[in-house]
Each structure stands twice: as C-alpha cells, then as structure tokens.
C-alpha positions in Angstrom: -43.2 4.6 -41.0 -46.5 6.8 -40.2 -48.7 3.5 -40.9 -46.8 1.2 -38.6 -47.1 4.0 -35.9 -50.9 4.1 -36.7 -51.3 0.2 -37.1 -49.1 -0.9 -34.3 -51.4 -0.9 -31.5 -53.9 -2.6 -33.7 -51.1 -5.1 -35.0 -50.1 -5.8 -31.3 -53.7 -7.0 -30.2 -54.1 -9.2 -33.1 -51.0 -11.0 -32.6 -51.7 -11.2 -29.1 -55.0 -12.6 -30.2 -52.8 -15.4 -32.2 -50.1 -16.2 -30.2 -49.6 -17.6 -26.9 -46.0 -15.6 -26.2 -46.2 -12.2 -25.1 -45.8 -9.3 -27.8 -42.6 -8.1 -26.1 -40.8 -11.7 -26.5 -41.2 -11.4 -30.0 -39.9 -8.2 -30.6 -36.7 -8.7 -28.5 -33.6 -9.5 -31.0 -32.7 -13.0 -31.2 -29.1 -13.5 -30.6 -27.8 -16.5 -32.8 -24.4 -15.6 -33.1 -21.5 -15.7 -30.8 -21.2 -12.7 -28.4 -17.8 -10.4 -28.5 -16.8 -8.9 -25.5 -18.8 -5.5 -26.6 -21.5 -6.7 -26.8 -21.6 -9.1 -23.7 -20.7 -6.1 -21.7 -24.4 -4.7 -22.3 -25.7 -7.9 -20.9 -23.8 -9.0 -18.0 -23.6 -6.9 -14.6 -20.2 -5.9 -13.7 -19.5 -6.8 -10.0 -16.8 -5.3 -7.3 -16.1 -7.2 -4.5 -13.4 -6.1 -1.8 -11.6 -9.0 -1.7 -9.3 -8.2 1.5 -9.3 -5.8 4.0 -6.0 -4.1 5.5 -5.0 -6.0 8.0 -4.5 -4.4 11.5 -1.4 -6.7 12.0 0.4 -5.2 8.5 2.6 -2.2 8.9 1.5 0.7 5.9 3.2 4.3 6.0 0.5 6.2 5.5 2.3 9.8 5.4 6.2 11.9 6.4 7.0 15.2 7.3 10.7 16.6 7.7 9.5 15.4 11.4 8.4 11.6 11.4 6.2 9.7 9.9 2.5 8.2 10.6 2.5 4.5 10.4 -0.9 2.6 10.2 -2.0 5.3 12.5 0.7 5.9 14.9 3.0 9.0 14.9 6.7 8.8 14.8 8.9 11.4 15.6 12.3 11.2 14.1 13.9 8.3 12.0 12.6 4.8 12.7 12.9 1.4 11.9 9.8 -0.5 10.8 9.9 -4.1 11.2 7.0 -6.7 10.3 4.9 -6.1 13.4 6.8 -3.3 15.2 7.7 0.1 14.9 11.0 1.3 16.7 13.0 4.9 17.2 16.2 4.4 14.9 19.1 5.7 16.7 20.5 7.5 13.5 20.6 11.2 12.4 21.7 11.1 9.0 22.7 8.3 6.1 26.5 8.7 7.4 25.2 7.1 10.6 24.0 4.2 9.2 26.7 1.5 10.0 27.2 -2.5 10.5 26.2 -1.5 14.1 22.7 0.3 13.2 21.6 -2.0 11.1 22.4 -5.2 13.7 18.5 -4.8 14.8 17.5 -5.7 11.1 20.3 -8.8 10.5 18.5 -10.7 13.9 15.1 -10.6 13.2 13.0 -13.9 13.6 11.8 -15.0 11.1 14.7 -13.4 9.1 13.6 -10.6 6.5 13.7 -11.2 2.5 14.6 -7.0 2.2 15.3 -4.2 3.9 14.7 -0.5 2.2 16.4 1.7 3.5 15.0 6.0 3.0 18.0 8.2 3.2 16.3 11.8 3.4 15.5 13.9 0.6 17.7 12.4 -2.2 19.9 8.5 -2.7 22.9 8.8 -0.5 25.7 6.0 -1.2 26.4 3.8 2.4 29.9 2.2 2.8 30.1 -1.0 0.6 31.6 -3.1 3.4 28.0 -2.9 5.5 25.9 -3.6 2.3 28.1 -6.9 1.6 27.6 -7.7 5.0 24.0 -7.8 5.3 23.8 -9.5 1.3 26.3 -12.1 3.3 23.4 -12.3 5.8 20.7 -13.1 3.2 19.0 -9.5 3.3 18.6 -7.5 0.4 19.3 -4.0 1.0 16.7 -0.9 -1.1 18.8 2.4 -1.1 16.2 5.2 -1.8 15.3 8.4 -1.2 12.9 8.4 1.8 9.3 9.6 -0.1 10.5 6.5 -3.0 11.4 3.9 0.4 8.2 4.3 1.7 6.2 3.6 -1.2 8.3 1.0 -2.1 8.0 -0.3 1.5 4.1 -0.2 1.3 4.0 -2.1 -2.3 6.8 -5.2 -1.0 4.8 -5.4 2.1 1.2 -5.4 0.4 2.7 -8.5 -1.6 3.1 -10.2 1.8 7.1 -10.3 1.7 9.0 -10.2 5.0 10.2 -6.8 4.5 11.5 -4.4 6.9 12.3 -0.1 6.8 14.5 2.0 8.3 13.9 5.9 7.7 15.3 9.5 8.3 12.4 12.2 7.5 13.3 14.1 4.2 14.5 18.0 6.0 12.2 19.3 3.2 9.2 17.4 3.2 6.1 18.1 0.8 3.0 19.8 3.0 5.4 19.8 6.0 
C-alpha cells in the first residue's frame, strides 16, 4: 500500500503520458451491471416540486375553539355551516337542534353535494333517523362525528375535490381554547 502511495503521482503522469483520456476517467468504476434502486439513489438527484397550491376558492378549517372556528382565514363565532364557496352562521345550539328544517340549507344546494359531515361537539351524538333517511332519500351522504374528527374529515374529502359540505357546533371543551 506504502509503494502505490509513493508511486502514484509518478504512475499518474506516465499514464497521462500514454493515454489520451484523463487519469480520473479511468479510475472511475465502470458500471456493467443493472442498477437496484440503492444504488441508483446515489446517482440520480431527488426532485420536489409543489405540484398545486391551495386554492383561495377551497374552503380548509384551519383551527376551533369552544368559540368558532377559523376557516381559510376567516373567524367564525359559534356553529356554522360551511358550504363549497361559502361560510354561513348555523342557527343551531346543540346536536338536539339539528332537524329536517336545519339541514334544508344543505338538501338545495346547486350543484347538489356528494356529503355532508356533520361535527356534533365534543363527542358522536346520535340525530333522529327520520332526518338522516331523508337527506340519504335526497342523494347526500350524511358524516356524524365529533367536531375535532368532522373537520379533519371535512378538510381531507374536500382536498380530494368532492362536493362536500360541513355543518359544526364548537366542542365546549376545546384543546388550547
């Protein structure tokens, strides 16, 4: 090992003496085989690209408190209904108030909405059967969940571009409220 540290300047020269290629393209490794996926990883760059930005027109909950909620950068106070490009006050206090009548706004929307999720509070409260069947009759799905689980659920159906609407009551206990 000592001699080819002692002789490998002197090497170099003569075999730059001798052959037209540079020194360096003969020392690289010669790949003849097939690359794995390891080893193409050292030899390709790895790119990111942003491939869409949020739209402006796109409703996103962004955060709650036992008051409201902040929606792509408005406030709400108090429950509200969120529909594909509006935000509304939701005349309703608690899931016992949400009825055939309270959910009418939801049932005429134009273009009609694939699902509606629906955030009770702080935990799943059952609604009367008779106002889910009607709005399945209508052609809307109906999400019961509690309301931090309805507004993630919200964001992910409408980040997949489904017609989707909300309507939510602030938990009473909300995290960081």
């Amino acid at each position: 090992m000592a001699a080819l540290r002692t002789f490998g300047p002197v090497l170099g020269k003569r075999l730059a003496a001798v052959s037209p290629k540079p020194v360096l393209a003969l020392l690289q490794p010669q790949r003849g085989h097939r690359l794995t996926p390891s080893d193409d990883e050292l030899y390709q760059k790895t790119t990111i690209r942003h491939l869409e930005k949020e739209s402006p027109d796109i409703m996103f909950v962004e955060s709650y408190t036992r008051r409201g909620f902040t929606i792509s950068g408005n406030k709400i106070v108090g429950p509200c209904a969120i529909l594909p490009r509006a935000i509304l006050q939701w005349n309703v206090g608690t899931h016992t108030d949400i009825t055939a009548e309270s959910l009418t706004l939801f049932r005429l929307l134009e273009p009609r909405i694939e699902i509606l999720v629906l955030g009770t509070g702080d935990k799943v409260q059952r609604l009367d059967p008779a106002v889910l069947k009607l709005m399945r009759q209508c052609g809307i799905a109906v999400e019961i969940q509690d309301t931090p689980n309805a507004c993630a659920t919200f964001n992910f159906l409408t980040s997949e571009r489904r017609l989707t609407a909300a309507g939510l009551i602030p938990p009473p206990a909300a995290a960081g409220a």
